[in-house]
C-alpha positions in Angstrom: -152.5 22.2 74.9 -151.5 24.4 71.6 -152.7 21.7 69.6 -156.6 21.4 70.0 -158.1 18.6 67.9 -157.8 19.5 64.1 -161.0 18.3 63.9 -162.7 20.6 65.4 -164.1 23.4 63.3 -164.8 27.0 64.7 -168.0 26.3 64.8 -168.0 23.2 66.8 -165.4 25.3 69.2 -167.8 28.5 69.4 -169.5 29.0 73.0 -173.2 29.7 72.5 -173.7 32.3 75.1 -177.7 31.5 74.8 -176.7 28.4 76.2 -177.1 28.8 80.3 -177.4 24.7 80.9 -173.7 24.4 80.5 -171.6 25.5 83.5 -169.1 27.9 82.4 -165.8 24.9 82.7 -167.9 22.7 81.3 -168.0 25.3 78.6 -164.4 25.7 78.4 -163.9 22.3 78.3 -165.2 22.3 74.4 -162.1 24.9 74.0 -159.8 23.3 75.6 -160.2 19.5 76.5 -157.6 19.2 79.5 -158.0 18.0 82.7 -157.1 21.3 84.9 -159.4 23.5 83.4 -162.4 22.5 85.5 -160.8 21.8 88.1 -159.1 25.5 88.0 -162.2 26.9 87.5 -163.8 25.5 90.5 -161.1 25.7 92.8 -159.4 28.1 94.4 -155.5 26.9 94.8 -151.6 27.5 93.9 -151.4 26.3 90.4 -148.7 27.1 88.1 -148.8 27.3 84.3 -145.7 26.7 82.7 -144.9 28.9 79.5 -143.7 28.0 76.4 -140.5 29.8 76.9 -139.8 28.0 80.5 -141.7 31.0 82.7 -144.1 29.1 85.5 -147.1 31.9 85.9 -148.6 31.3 89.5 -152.4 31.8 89.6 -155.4 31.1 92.2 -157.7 30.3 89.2 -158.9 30.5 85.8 -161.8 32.9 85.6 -163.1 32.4 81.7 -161.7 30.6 78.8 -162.8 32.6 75.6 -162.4 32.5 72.0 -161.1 35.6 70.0 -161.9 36.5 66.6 -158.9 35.3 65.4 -159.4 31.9 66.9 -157.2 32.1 69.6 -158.0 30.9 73.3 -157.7 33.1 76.1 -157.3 31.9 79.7 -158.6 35.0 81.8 -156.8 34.0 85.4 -156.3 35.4 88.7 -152.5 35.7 89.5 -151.3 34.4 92.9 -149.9 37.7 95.2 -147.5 35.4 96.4 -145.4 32.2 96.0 -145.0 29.0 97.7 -141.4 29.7 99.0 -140.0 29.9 95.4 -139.1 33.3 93.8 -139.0 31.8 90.6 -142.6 31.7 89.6 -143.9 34.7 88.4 -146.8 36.7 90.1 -149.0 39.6 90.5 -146.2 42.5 90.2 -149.6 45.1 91.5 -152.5 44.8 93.5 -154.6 44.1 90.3 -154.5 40.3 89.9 -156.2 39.8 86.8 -154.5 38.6 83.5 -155.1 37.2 80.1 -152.7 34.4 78.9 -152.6 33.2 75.2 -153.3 29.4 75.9 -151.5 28.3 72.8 -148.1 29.3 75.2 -149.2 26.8 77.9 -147.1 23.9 77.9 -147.9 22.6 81.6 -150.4 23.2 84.2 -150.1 21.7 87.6 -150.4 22.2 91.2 -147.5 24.3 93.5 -148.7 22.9 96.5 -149.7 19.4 98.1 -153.4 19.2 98.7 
């Protein structure tokens, strides 16, 4: 997922806010063209995204995919409260759920939990 397609210059990456035809994952899927990120966005569910350094973040969903300045993509997720019987997966450690994950760090996404 680090490696989007070299091909693909900023502008060609760019969201055009004006542009309200486009479902928001659809949107994301310019950004980042992987499977889960529509199906994360539309679906509420235990998925885990597994870090770079071997850290599985449990989250209900991706919210946003965005673009900084800098280029980078930004996953803007809701964390999961609570695990699927399995402490190692790291989760919400508040009430507030919302994070922002660097999506160049995401080796894996997948589901915790049979559907």
């Amino acid at each position: 997922m680090s490696n989007l397609d070299p091909k693909m210059d900023e502008a060609s990456m760019a969201i055009d806010d004006d542009d309200e035809d486009l479902p928001q994952a659809m949107q994301a899927r310019q950004m980042l063209p992987t499977w889960f990120v529509e199906r994360m966005m539309t679906d509420t569910w235990w998925f885990g995204l597994m870090m770079s350094n071997g850290t599985v973040i449990g989250i209900h969903r991706i919210l946003s995919v965005d673009q900084a300045a800098d280029g980078t993509i930004w996953l803007t997720v809701e964390l999961l409260s609570d695990t699927p019987e399995d402490d190692r997966i790291f989760i919400a450690p508040t009430s507030r759920l919302t994070a922002s994950i660097n999506a160049s760090h995401v080796v894996a996404a997948y589901e915790l939990l049979d559907t």
